[in-house]
N, C-alpha and C positions, 0 to 999 in steps of 0.2 A: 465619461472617463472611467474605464475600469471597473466593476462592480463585482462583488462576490457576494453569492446566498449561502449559506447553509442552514438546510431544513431537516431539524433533529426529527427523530421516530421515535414514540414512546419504547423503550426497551425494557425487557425483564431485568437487565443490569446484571443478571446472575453466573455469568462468564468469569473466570477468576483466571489473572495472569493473561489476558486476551491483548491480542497485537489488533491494532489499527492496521484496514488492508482499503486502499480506493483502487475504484475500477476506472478507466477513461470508457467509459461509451457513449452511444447516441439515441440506445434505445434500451437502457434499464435492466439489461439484459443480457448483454454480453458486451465483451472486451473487443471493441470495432473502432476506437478513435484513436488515432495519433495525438502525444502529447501538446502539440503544438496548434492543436485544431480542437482541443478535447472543450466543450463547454459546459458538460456536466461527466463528475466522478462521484460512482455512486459507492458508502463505506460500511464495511463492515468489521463489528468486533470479530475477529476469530482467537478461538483457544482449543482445548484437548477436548472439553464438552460441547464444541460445535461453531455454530455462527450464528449472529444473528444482525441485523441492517439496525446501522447506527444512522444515518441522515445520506443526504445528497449535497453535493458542493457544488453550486454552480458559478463558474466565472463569465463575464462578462467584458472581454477586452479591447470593448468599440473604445477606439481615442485614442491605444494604446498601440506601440509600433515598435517593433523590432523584439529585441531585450527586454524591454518592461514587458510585455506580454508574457513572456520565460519569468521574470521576477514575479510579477500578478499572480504566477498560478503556483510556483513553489511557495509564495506565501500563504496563498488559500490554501495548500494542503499540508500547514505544520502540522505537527502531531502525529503524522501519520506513517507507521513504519515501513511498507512497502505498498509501492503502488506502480500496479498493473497499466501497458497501455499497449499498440497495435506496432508502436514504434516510435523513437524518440530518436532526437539528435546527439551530437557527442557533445558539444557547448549544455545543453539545456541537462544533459543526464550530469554531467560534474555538478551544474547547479542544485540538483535531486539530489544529490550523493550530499554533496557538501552540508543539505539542510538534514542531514540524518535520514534520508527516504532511501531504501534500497529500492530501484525501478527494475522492472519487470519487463521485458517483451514478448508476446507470444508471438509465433509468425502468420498466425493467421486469427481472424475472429473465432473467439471461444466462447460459450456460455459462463457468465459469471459463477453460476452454482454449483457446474462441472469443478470449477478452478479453489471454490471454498470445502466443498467434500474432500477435493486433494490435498488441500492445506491441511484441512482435522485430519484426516488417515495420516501424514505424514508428522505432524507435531507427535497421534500417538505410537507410532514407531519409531522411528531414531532419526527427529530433527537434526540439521546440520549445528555446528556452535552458533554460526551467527543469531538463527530463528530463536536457539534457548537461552542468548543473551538478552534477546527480546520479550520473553516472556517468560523471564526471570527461574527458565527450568534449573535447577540443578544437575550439570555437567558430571557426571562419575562414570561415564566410559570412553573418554579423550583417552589415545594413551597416552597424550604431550603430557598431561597433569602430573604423573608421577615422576617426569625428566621438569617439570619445573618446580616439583615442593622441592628437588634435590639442591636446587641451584641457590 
């Protein structure tokens, strides 16, 4: 019935403000699974000083049928703030969304490392709000900010 691993990696821990990021793949190495098929999502911290591999999550949802399968694998992957996959359904991404996971679709298999390099260059240029709610940047050039101290 259901089973989930996760297998932590010694990390230098020295990331400050770092998002939780899982990948769905099938081979450790790039972004190739459907959420709904994905049996291993490999995670990394990322922040403004890089990435580095936090563990692998793997599910296991022999026994489990329909919905529990969707539930099994949003609960494997609390904690974690966006997570990468080749394509998801609309029932199973409200369930992502709903647990705090912003989900991700590429349209085609990507290299995972390709997609963490993108992430750092973009936190240190001009992250969207949502990413610098995430990790906790301080927002001072919204210009919504100054129409809402008004209000």
């Amino acid at each position: 019935m259901g089973e989930s691993t996760k297998i932590n990696v010694e990390s230098t821990g020295t990331l400050t403000n770092a998002m939780k990021v899982a990948f769905a793949t099938k081979d450790m190495e790039s972004i190739n699974a459907h959420f709904g098929g994905a049996v291993e999502f490999v995670v990394y911290n990322v922040s403004a000083e890089g990435f580095e591999l936090e563990g692998v999550i793997k599910t296991d949802v022999t026994g489990l049928s329909g919905d529990d399968k969707t539930d099994y694998r949003v609960k494997a992957l609390q904690g974690m703030n966006i997570m990468y996959v080749e394509s998801i359904g609309g029932t199973a991404a409200a369930k992502v969304i709903r647990a705090g996971i912003n989900p991700m679709k590429v349209p085609e298999p990507r290299k995972i490392e390709e997609v963490l390099k993108e992430l750092v260059a973009m936190i240190n240029d001009n992250p969207p709000p949502w990413i610098k709610r995430i990790i906790n940047m301080e927002t001072t050039e919204d210009p919504r900010l100054e129409r809402w101290a008004a209000e």
